[in-house]
N, C-alpha and C positions, 0 to 999 in steps of 0.2 A: 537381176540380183537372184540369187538359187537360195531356196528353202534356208540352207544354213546360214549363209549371211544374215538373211532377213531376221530370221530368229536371232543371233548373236546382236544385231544392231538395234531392234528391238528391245532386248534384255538391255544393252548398255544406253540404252535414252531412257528407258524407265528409272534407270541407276541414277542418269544425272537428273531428272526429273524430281527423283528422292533426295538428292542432293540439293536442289533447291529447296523443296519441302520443308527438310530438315533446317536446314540454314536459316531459314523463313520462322519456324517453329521456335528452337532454340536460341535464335534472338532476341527474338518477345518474348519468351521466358526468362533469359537473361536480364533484360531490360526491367521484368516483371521483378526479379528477386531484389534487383539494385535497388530498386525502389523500397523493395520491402524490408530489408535487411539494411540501407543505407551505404550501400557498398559502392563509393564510384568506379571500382576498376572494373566490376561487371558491366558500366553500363560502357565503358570502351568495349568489351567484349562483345554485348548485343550488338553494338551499332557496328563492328565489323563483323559479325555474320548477315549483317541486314543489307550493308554495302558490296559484299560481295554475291550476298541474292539477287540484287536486283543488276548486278552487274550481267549473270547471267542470264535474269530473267529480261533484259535491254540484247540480248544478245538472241538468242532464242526468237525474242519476237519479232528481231530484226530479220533475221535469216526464215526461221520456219512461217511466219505467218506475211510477212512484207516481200520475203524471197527477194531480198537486197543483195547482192552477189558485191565481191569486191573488198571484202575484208571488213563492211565500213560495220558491220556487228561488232566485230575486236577492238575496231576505233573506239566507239561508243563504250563498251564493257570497259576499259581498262581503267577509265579515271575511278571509275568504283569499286576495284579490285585493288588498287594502290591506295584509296582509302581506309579500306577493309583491312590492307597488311599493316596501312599507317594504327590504324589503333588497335589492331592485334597484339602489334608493338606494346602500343601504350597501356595495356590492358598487362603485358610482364611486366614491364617496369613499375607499374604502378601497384602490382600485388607483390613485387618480392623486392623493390628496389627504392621505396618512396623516400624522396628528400635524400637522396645518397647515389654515391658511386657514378661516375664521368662517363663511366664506359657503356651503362646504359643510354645515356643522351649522343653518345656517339654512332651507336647502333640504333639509336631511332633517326640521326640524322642520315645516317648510310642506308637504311632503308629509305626515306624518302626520295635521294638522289636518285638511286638504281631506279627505285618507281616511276620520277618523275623522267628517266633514261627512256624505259619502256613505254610511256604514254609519247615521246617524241617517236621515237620507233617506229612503233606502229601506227601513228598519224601521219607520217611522212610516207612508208613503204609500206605497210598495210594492203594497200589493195593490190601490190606486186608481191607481195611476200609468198605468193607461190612458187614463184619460179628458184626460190632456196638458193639467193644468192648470196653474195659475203654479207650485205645488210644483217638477212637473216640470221645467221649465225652469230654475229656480231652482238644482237640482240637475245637470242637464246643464250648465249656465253654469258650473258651480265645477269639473266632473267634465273636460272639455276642458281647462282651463288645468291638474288635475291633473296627464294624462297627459303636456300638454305640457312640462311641467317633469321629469317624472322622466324622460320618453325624452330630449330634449335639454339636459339636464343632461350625461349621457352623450356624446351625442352634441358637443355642448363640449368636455368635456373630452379626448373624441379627437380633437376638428380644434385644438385646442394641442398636442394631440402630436404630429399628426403635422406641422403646423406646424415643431415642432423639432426633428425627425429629419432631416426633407426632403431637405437640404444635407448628414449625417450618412453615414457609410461603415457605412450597415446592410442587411441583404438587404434589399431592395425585396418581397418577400411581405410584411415587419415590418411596413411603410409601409403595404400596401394595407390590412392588417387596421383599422389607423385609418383609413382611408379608406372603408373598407366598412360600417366599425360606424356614422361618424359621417353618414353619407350615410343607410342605412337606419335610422338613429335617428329623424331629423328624418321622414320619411317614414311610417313608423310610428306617431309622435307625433300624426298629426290621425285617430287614427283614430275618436275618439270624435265627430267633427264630425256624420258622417250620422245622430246620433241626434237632432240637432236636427229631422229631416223626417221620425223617427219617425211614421205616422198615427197620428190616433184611432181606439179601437174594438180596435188589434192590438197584440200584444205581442213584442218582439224575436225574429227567428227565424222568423215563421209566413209558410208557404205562402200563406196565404189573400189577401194585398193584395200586389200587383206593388215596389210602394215600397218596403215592410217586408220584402217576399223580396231586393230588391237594397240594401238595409242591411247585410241578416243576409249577402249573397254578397261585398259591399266586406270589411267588417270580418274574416268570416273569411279572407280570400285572403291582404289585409294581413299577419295576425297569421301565418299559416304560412310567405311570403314571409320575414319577418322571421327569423323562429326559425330556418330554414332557411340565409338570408347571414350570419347572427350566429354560429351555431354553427360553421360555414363559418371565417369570417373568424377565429376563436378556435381554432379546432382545424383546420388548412388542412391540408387531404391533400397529402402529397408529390408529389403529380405539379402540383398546384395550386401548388405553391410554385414547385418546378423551372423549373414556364410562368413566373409571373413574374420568379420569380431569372436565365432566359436570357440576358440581355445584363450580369448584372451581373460582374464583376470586381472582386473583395477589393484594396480599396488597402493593409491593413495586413495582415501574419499572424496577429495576435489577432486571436479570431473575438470582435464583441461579442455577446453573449449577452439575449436577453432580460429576464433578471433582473436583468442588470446595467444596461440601459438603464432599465426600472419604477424601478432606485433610484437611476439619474443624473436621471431626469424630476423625481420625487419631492425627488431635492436643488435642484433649478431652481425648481421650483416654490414650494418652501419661503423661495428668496432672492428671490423676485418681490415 
């Protein structure tokens, strides 16, 4: 391996390394707030970044410390990654859609299928899935329109809210947070595309093919970018707020509150 790979592969393992970190972090923080604030849809939220940490951290240990060859890291990862998407899901539905609308319970069931598609997948051809045969493809083809639907599902259902704030006498930090989520939703959402230029012969992550090293550096940059503005946008430090709240001016004395906007959306939504 020559200096610059090293370097480069280097850089992008500490990325995904940060990426579990994070994932790990802001679940239990999530987990922490539901508790506190009494919010079920965050604690779908923690418990799907906490599913899909240990999917990778099941992955990781299976490959770098057991040096298991043969896909069976993926095998293992995956039922914790289709859990993860499963109440990613449930975690939109339940903040913008509660007790309403068919089309969410059909997108949660469409995600589960695809998921439960991809854990057959790759339990079956998993440890051949290098040689990128029609299998493969077959499975990447279902595994993109997965991700696509459960990130901008999301990502939907924040550009209608924020849609109907817009014109609304709310802090402007309220506004960016749907503007932030639904912007790197949709972003996040092709992240599974570069697996289509997956080479033969290498397996996701390896240093050894130039292609396969700049897979493994898109995806993980992606996923930590994300975690990072999502957590951000969800939990916005007050000096982040302040900046954006600076030009705003309260037209009414009642402050509207959060809460009370999730359940004026929630009644909007319900009369649609």
């Amino acid at each position: 391996m020559d200096p610059l790979t090293n370097i480069l592969y280097t850089m992008f393992l500490f990325f995904a390394l940060g990426v579990i970190s994070l994932l790990v972090i802001t679940g239990i923080f999530f987990l922490f707030k539901a508790k506190q604030n009494r919010m079920t849809n965050l604690i779908f939220l923690g418990l799907s970044f906490l599913l899909v940490a240990t999917g990778f951290i099941v992955n990781f240990y299976t490959k770098i410390i057991l040096k298991l060859e043969g896909g069976f890291g993926n095998i293992i990862q995956e039922p914790f990654l289709v859990g993860g998407f499963t109440f990613f899901v449930l975690f939109t539905n339940s903040t913008f859609y509660k007790n309403r609308m068919k089309l969410a319970k059909i997108i949660l069931i469409i995600v589960i299928i695809l998921g439960s598609f991809q854990i057959s997948m790759i339990s079956v051809f998993g440890p051949i899935e290098i040689e990128r045969g029609f299998e493969y493809y077959l499975r990447v083809s279902l595994d993109f329109p997965y991700a696509l639907i459960t990130f901008n599902w999301l990502s939907y259902s924040c550009y209608c809210t924020y849609k109907r704030i817009i014109n609304m006498d709310i802090e402007p930090w309220i506004k960016m947070r749907y503007k932030l989520v639904a912007i790197s939703s949709i972003i996040v959402s092709f992240y599974q595309f570069p697996e289509f230029f997956q080479p033969k012969g290498f397996r996701w992550g390896t240093p050894n093919d130039p292609v396969s090293l700049s897979i493994f550096g898109i995806t993980t940059t992606l996923m930590m970018a994300y975690i990072v503005i999502f957590s951000i946008a969800w939990f916005m430090p007050k000096r982040l707020k302040h900046y954006f709240n600076r030009n705003y001016v309260r037209e009414e004395e009642k402050e509207c509150k959060e809460e009370d906007l999730l359940n004026y959306l929630k009644k909007k939504f319900k009369e649609k």
